[in-house]
Every structure is written in C-alpha cells, then in structure tokens.
C-alpha positions in Angstrom: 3.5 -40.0 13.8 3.6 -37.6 11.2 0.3 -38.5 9.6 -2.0 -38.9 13.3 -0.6 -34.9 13.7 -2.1 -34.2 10.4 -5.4 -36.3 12.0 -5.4 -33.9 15.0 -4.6 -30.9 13.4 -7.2 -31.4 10.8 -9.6 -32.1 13.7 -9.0 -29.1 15.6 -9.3 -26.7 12.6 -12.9 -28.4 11.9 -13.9 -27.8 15.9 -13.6 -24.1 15.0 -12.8 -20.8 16.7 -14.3 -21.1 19.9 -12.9 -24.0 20.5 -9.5 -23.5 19.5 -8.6 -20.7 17.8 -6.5 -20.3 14.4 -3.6 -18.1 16.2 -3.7 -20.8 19.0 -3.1 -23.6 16.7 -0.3 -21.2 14.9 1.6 -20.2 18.1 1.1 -24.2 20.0 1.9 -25.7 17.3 2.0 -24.5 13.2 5.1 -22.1 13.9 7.1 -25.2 15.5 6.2 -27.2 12.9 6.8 -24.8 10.0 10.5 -24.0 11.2 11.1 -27.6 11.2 10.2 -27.9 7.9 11.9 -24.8 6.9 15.3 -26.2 9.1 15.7 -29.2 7.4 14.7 -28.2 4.3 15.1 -30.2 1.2 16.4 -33.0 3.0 12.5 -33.2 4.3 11.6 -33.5 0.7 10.3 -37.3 0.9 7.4 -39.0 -0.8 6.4 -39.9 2.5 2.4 -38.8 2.3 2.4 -38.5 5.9 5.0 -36.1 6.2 3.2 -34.3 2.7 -0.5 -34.3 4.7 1.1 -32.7 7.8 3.3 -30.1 5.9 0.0 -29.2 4.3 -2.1 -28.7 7.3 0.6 -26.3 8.7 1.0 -24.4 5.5 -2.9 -24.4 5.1 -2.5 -21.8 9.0 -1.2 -19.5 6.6 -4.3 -18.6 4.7 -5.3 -16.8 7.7 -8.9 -18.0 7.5 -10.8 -18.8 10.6 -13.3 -21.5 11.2 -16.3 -19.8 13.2 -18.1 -22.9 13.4 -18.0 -26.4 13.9 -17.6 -28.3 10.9 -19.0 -31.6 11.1 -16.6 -34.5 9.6 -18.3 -34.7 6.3 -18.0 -31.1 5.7 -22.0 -31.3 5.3 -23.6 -29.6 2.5 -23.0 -25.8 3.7 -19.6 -25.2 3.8 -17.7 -22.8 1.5 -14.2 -24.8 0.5 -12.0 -24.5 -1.9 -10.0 -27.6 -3.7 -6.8 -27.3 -5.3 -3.4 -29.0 -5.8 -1.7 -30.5 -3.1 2.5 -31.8 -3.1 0.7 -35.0 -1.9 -0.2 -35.5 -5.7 -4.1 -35.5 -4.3 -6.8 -32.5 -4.3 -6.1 -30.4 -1.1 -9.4 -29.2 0.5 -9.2 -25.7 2.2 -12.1 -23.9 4.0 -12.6 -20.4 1.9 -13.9 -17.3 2.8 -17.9 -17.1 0.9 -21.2 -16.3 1.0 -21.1 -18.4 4.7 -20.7 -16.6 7.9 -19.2 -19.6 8.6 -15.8 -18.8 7.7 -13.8 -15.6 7.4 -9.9 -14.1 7.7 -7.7 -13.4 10.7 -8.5 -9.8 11.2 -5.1 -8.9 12.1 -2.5 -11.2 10.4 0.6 -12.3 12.6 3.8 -11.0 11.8 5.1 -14.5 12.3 3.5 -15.5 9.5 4.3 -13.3 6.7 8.0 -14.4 7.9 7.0 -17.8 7.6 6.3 -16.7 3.7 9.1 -14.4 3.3 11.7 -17.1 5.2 10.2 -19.9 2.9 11.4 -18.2 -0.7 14.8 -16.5 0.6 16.1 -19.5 2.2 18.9 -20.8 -0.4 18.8 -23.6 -1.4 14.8 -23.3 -2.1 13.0 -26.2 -0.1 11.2 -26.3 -3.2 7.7 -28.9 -1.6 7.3 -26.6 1.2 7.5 -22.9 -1.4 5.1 -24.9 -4.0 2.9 -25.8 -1.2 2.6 -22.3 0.0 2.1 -20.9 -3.0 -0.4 -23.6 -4.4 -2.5 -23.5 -0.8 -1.9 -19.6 0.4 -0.7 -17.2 -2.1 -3.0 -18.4 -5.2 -6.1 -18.4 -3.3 -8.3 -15.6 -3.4 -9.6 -15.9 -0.2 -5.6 -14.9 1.1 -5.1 -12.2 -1.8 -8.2 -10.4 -1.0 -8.5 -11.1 2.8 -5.1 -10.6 3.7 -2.4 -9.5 0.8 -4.6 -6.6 0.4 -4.1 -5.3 4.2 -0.6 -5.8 4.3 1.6 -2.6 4.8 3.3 -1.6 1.5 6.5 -2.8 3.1 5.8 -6.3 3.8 3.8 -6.4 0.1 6.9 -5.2 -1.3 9.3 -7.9 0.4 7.0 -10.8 -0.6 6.5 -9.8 -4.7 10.8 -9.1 -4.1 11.4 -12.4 -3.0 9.1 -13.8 -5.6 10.7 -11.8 -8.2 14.2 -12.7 -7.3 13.4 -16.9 -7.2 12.2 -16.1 -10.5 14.5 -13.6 -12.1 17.5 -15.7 -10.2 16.8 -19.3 -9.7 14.4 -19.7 -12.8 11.5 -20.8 -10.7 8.5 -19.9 -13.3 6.0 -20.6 -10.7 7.3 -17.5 -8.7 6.4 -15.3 -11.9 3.2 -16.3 -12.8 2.2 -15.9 -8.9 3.5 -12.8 -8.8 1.4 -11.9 -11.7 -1.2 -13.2 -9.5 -0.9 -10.7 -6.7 -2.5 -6.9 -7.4 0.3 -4.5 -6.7 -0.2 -0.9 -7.2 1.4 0.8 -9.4 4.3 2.9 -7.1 4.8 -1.3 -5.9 5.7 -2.1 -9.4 7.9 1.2 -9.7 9.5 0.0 -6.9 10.6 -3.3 -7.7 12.1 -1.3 -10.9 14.1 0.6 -9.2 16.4 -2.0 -7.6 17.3 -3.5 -10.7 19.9 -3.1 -13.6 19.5 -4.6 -16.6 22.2 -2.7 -18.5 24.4 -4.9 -16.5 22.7 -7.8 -15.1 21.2 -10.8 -17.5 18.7 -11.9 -14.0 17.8 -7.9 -13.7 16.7 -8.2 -17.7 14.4 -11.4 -16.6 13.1 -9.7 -13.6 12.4 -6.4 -15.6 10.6 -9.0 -18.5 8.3 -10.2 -15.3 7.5 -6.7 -14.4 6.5 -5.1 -17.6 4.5 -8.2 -18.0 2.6 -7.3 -14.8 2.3 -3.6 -15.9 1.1 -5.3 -19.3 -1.7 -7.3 -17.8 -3.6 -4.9 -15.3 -3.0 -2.0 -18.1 -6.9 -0.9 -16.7 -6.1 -0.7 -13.4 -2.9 1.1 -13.3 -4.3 3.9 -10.9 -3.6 7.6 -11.1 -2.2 9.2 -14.3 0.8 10.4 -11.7 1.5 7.3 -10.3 1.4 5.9 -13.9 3.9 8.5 -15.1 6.4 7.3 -12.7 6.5 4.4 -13.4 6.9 5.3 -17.3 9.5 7.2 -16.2 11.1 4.6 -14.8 10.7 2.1 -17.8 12.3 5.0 -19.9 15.4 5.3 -17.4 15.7 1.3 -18.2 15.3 1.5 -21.8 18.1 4.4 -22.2 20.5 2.3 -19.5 20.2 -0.5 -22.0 20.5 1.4 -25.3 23.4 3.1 -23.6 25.6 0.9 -21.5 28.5 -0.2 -24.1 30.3 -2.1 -21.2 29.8 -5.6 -22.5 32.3 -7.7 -21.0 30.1 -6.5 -17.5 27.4 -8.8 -18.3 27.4 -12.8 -17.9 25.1 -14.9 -19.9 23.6 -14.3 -23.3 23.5 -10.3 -24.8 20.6 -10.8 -26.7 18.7 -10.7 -23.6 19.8 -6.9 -23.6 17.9 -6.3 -26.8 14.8 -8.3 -26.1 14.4 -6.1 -22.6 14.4 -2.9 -25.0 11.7 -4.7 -26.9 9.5 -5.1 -24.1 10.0 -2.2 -22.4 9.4 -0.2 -25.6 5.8 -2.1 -25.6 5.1 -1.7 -22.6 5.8 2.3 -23.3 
C-alpha cells in the first residue's frame, strides 16, 4: 500500500502543474499524510522502504517547488534535479529550481507547511526519520533556502532557526546546528536568538550561544549594517559579563567548564 502511494504520488508530481498542482497534491493529500507521520511518530520509524519512499515523497511537497511541465518517466535529458541523501539509504532525486523554465517555487508558501516544519522539530520525543528527512530533502537545498526561507516573514524565520537551535542546544542533535548554519539569517535574527538565552545559568544556553557565535563567525562579510552589527556586539558583551559575573554556581547543572569555554568564544567572536 504504502509503496503504490509513493508510485502515484511520484506520478502526479511528474504530470506537472497544469495537471495537478503542487498545493493540490499538499491539501488532497501531503498534509494527511505528513500528520500521520508526525502522529505516530517514532513508532513509524521502520525499515520498511515502502513506508521510507512514501515519507519522502510527502516531505519532498515541502520544498515548495512546482513542476510547470510534464516530465516524462525518464526524466529526459533537460531536467534540472537535484540528488541527495534519502532515510531509504538510496540517492533521493528532487526536481530543483535552474536554468529550466521548467521548474520553479510556490510563489506564496502555505502556512500549513512551515507548521509542518516547525511541528516536525518541537514535537518531543523527535521522530528523528521524518526531521532528518526534512532537513536532508527541504531545508539543505538551495532551491528552498533561496526560493522560499528567504521570503519568509522574520517571525516564522525566527521560529524555524529557534526550534533548530533548541534540538541542538537541548537534545544534542548536531545535524540541527550545522543546518542552522546553513540558513542566512540577518544579523537582528541572530541578536534575537541571543536574547532568549542565559548562559550564566544554563549549560544548553552555553551550547546554543557556541552555535550562534559560530554563525556570526562564519558570514563575518555579510553581517549587514555597522548598526545592526553593533547590536548584536552588544549583546555578546551582555553574555560575556553575565558569565564572568554570575557566582551562583550551584544554579547550573552539568559541567562548569562549559561557563569558561562560552567566555572564550564569545571573546573571539568580539
């Protein structure tokens, strides 16, 4: 059953948006499907492939990206795709947004689905198959980072890199950091996520303020206006003299060389 749904799924994506269109598919039957994945969570997380394939095709709705013509069943020569990792242990092909007219993103992406992301990474526990399939086919891609993530209001950008933050800050999910690192917040976004967080007290906050200053770190050139920047400096410095104050030690669980290791990185970050 599960794997002749992929079959038709897969088919109607290839018969493109004139036929059927990518929100159709979403609202008759990808939403269903995700919150059944999502419902059951990791008690759906079989080796079954047909159950993997059909997870994928659903998650794969996500990208946003539309088919705007046919595809014959061989892909033919033309076609932009993308390959990458699939939880069915084989290479996931995914249409991508290129130099083909063929192909492009959802102009105006459904709320439904950014709380199909955002529902994914705050459900406790983590249906870990279904999160490591969005992020390896939705939120790695570029084709979704540039074609959709960059539209997004501020708000919903924010909840997305909090949620992704917090699995990995919280849960020690490593794959949440490096796709966070992944995504291009602005600079206030990044001053943001500081401001929720207390590392003088918190061993998770000290991770998540690590996975931050790492971010700041690694788009140094792009940091925007020298105002914006200075905020979020100012911030950092509000973090480094919580830390190099706060003498409350019996406050904080875990290990309190963590405490000195954020004033490290925060200092060269500064």
């Amino acid at each position: 059953g599960s794997r002749a749904a992929a079959v038709v799924l897969s088919a109607l994506e290839k018969c493109g948006e004139s036929v059927i269109s990518l929100q159709k598919r979403w609202d008759g039957a990808g939403k269903n499907l995700f919150e059944k994945f999502l419902s059951v969570g990791n008690d759906c997380e079989s080796d079954d492939i047909g159950l993997s394939k059909l997870r994928d095709c659903v998650v794969l709705m996500l990208k946003g990206v539309k088919v705007n013509q046919a595809q014959p069943g061989d892909s033919g020569p033309n076609i932009q795709i993308s390959i990458g990792p699939s939880q069915t242990g084989s290479r996931m092909r995914s249409y991508s947004v290129g130099a083909s007219d063929d192909f492009s993103v959802m102009d105006s992406y459904p709320d439904e689905m950014t709380k199909a992301i955002l529902d994914t990474f705050t459900m406790k526990p983590l249906p870990y198959k279904l999160s490591r399939s969005v992020i390896d086919l939705v939120l790695t891609r570029q084709s979704w980072i540039e074609g959709v993530f960059t539209k997004l209001d501020t708000k919903t950008r924010q909840s997305i890199a909090s949620a992704l933050l917090s699995l990995r800050a919280e849960q020690d999910h490593d794959f949440a950091g490096s796709t966070l690192f992944g995504l291009p917040l602005t600079t206030n976004e990044l001053t943001q996520l500081l401001k929720h967080l207390h590392p003088a007290k918190s061993e998770s906050d000290q991770v998540a303020v690590s996975v931050i200053t790492d971010c700041v770190r690694g788009r140094i050139d792009s940091l925007g206006k020298p105002s914006d920047i200075s905020k979020l400096s100012s911030k950092l410095f509000d973090q480094l003299v919580s830390l190099s104050t706060f003498d409350d030690f019996s406050a904080i669980s875990g290990d309190l060389g963590g405490r000195d290791y954020t004033r490290v990185i925060i200092l060269q970050t500064l």
